[in-house]
N, C-alpha and C positions, 0 to 999 in steps of 0.2 A: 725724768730723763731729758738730757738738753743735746740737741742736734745744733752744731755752729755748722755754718756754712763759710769760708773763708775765701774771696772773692767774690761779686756782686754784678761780674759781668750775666751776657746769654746763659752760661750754662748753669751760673749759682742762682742766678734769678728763679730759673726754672725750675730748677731742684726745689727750691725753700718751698713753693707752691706745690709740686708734686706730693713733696710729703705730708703738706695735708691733706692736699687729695687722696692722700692712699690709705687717710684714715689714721696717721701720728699724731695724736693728743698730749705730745709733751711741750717743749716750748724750743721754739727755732728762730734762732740770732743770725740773722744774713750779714755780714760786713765788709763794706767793700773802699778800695782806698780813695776813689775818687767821690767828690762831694754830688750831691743832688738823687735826682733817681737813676736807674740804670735804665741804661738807652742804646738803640740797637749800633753796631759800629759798621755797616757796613756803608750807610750812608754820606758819611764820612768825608769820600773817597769819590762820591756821585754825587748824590741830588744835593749835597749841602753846602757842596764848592760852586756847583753850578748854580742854587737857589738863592745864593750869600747867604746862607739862613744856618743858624748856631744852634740850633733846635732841634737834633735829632730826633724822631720816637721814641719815648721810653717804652722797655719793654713792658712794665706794669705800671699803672696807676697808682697813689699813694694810699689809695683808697683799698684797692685788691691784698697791701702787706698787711694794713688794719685789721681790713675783715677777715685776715686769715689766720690772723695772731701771730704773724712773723713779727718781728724785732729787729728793727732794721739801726745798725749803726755803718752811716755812710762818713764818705772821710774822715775813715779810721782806717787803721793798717794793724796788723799783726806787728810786733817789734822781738818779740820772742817765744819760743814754743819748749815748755818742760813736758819730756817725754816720759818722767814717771808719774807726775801729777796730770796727766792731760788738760793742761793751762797754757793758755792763751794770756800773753801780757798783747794790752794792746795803746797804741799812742794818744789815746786819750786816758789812758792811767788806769785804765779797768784791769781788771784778773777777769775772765772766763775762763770756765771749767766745762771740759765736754765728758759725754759719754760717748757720742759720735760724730767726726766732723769729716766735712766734703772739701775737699782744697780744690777750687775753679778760680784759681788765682791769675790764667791766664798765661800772659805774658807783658814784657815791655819794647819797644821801639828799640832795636840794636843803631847800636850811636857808632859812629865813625871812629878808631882809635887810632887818633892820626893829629899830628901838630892843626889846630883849628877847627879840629872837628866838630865842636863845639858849635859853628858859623851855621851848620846843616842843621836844617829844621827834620823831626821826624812828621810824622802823620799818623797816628793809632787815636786820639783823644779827640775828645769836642775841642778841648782848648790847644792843641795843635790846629785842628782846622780854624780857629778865630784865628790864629798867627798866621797862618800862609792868605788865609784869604784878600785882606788888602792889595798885596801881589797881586794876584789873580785880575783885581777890578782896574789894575793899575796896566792893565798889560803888559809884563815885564815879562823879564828874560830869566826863563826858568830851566834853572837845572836840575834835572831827574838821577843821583848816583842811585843804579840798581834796574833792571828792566822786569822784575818781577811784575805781581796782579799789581801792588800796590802805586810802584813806578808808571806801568805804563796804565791805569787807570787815570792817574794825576798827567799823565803827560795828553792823554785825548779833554779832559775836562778843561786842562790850560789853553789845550791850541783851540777849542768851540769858542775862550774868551777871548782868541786874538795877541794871544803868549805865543813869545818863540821858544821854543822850548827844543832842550839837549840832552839825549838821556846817553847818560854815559855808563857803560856794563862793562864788568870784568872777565863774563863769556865772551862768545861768539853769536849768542844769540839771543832772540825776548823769550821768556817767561821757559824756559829753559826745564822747571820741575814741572809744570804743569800739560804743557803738552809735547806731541809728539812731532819730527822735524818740518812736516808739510803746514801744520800748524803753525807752530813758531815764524814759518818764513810769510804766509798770508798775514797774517797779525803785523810782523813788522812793515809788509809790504802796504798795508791801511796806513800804516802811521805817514811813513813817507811821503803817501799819496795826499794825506793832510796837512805834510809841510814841518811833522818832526824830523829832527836831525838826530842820528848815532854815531859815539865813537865805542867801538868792540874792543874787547881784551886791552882794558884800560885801569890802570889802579892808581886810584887817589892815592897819593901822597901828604900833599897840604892842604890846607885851604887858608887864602889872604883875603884881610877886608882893606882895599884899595882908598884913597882918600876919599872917589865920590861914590861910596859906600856900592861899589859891584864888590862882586864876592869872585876871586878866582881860585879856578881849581886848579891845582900843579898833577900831574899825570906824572907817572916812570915814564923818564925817554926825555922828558923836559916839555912836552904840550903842556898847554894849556886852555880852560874853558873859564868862559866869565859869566856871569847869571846875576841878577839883581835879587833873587833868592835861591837856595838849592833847597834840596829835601833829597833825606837818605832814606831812601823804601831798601832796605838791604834786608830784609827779614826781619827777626824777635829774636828775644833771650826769655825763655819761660822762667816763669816767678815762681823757684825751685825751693826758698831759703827755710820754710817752716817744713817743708817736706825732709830736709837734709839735716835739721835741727832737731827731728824727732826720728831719723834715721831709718828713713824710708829707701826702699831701692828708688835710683833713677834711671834712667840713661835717654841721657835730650829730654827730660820727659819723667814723671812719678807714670809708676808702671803697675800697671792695674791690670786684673784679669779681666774675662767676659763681661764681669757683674759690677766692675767699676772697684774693686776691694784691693788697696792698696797691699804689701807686704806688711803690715800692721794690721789685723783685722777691725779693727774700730775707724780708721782713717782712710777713706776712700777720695777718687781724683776724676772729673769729668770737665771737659771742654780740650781748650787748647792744650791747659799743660800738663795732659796725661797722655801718655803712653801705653795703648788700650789695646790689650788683646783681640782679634778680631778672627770669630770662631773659621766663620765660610771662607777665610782665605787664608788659617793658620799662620799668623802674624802679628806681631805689631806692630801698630799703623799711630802716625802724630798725623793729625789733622787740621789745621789753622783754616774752620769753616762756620758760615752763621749757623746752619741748619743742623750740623755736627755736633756742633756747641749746646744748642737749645735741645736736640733730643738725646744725647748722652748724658745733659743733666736732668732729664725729665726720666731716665731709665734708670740713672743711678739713683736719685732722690728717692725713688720708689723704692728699690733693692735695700735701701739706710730703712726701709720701714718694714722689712721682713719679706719681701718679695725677691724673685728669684728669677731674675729676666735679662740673658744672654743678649750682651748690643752687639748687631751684627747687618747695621743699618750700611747699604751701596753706599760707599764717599759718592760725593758732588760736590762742587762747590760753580759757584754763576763769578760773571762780569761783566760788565756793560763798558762798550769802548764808542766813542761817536755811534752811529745805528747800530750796534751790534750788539745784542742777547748771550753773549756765548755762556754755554753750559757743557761743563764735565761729568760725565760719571764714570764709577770704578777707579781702574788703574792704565788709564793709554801707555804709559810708558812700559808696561808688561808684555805690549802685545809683539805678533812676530807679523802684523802688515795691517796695511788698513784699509776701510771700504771705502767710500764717498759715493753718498746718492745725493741727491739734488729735495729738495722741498717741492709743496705746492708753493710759497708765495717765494717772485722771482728773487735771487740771489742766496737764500734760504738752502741749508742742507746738514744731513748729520753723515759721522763719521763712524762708523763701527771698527773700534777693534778688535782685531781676533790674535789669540793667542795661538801656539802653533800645532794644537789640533784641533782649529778653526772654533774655540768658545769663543763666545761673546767677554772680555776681560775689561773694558770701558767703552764709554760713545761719549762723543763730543759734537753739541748739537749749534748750528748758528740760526740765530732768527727763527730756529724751528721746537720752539719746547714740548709739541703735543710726541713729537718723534721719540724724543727723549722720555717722558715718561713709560714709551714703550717700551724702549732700551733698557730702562731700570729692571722690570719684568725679566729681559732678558740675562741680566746680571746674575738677578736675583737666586734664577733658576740654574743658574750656570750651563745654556744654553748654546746649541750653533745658532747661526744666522738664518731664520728660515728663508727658501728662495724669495717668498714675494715682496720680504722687506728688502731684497737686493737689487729692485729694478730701479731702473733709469741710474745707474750706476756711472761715476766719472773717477778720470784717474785722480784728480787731486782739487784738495779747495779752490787751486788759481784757474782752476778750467772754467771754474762756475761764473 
């Protein structure tokens, strides 16, 4: 019996190991499109711009796929998927035949679709971050299109190097999916205080590369921003094509029950670009997270080997902005108001939110993670607040 595993990011990685862990004695093909070993991406984005260092972690050793009889064919790509033979053509000219395969294909860098868009650097790859990084050491004038994690991570790691940087958004506000409004406005209000600049409800139009090589951006309304590099942090486009070629449901996403099992019973989907049912909150839920990643492929990997394990792990996902830890769990945007307590170490505090018959429905923790793990607990259980996690209470992050 041959298990492919079809992406090679955190969550195929995880898998390919998992099923031998769980005791699958057939033979497991990991293939993933980009070259080398697979390595974690969150770094990226942090320590590898600020470190100048091109070296990510990988997540295994080459030694760990050996010993474990994985087969690893790294840059290679699926090029097409027969969905009555279960074959795999892949671009290094092979035929692969499954009896079961995991698509953690992920996703790619959504590109600007715009006259020049082309000019904007993305950031998802090691070899994206080798291309902005010279920028960086050069102290130049960096434009941010997008004020998401991935934006305003790169916009704190530019301005530590002494980058001017302009992050220009098409909302009204930063990080907009991820938290909720008192959030969103502390966050921007850091950046500020460091010397980034915003323009709100802005949409590229063009982008010009000028003779002495700045890059301007043309705005609707006729502004303009000029930047010696940009980078479009605008999201992903999940890597859907062999899912839609063997005729799988999608929607944003291959859509997987509990157990990670595609609408094809032999073709199941863990990480980013699956659409996963999600038992404790009756939904599904797309998640673009490390930890996400690596344990829905360590639970689906399993489930491919005859195990039968409902993923119904609390979302979280982290960030690091200049001092800042922040960590999400659940869903804040569900809630109907929110707590603020304060930490022990000064400026430290998490955020409980309550749904509107007072459950705990996310916490978002700053500088404070031992809070947070207790938060999860309370997630977990679908809990109230108890009173004595409510003291030292303030109205809002800006009080602290």
């Amino acid at each position: 019996m041959t298990h492919v595993v079809l992406g090679a990011g955190q969550a195929g990685a995880c898998a390919a190991l998992a099923m031998r862990k769980a005791g699958f004695a057939g033979r497991i093909v990991l293939i993933g499109e980009e070259p080398g070993l697979p390595y974690e991406r969150p770094p990226l984005s942090k320590e590898v711009l600020l470190a100048a260092s091109l070296a990510p972690p990988v997540i295994y050793r080459e030694n760990d796929y050996e010993s474990h009889a994985i087969e690893t064919r790294f840059g290679v790509r699926a090029t097409t998927a027969d969905p009555h033979r279960n074959c795999l053509s892949l671009s290094n000219g092979e035929s692969l035949a499954f009896d079961k395969m995991l698509i953690s294909t992920g996703g790619r860098a959504r590109r600007l679709s715009i006259p020049g868009g082309g000019l904007a650097l993305p950031l998802r790859t090691s070899a994206d971050a080798g291309r902005l990084l010279p920028f960086l050491k050069k102290q130049s004038r960096v434009v941010c299109i997008g004020a998401g994690v991935i934006g305003m991570e790169l916009a704190a790691v530019a301005r530590s190097q002494g980058c001017a940087v302009i992050v220009v958004e098409g909302g009204s506000t930063v990080m907009a999916r991820a938290f909720t409004s008192d959030m969103q406005q502390y966050i921007e209000d850091k950046h500020r205080a460091a010397g980034v600049s915003f323009v709100f409800e802005a949409k590229p139009e063009s982008l010009e590369k000028l003779g002495d090589g700045t890059i301007r951006v043309h705005l609707a309304g006729g502004a303009t921003v000029d930047g010696d590099v940009v980078v479009a942090g605008i999201g992903m486009d999940r890597n859907v094509e062999i899912a839609q070629q063997l005729g799988i449901e999608f929607d944003n996403g291959i859509l997987v029950d509990e157990f990670g099992r595609s609408s094809r019973p032999d073709v199941f989907a863990a990480g980013d670009v699956a659409a996963f049912w999600h038992p404790a909150l009756g939904c599904h839920l797309r998640l673009e997270a490390w930890r996400h990643a690596m344990n829905h492929g360590i639970t689906v990997g399993q489930n491919m080997c005859g195990k039968e394990l409902a993923y119904s792990d609390v979302p979280w996902f982290w960030t690091d902005q200049y001092d800042l830890n922040i960590q999400v769990f659940g869903l804040p945007q569900a809630s109907h108001r929110t707590l603020y307590c304060r930490g022990a170490k000064e400026g430290s505090f998490i955020a409980y939110h309550l749904g509107i018959d007072e459950i705990v429905v996310g916490a978002t923790t700053v500088n404070n993670p031992r809070a947070g793990r207790a938060a999860q607990s309370l997630l977990q259980s679908k809990s109230k607040l108890p009173n004595e996690l409510a003291v030292d209470s303030i109205g809002a992050p800006l009080c602290i």
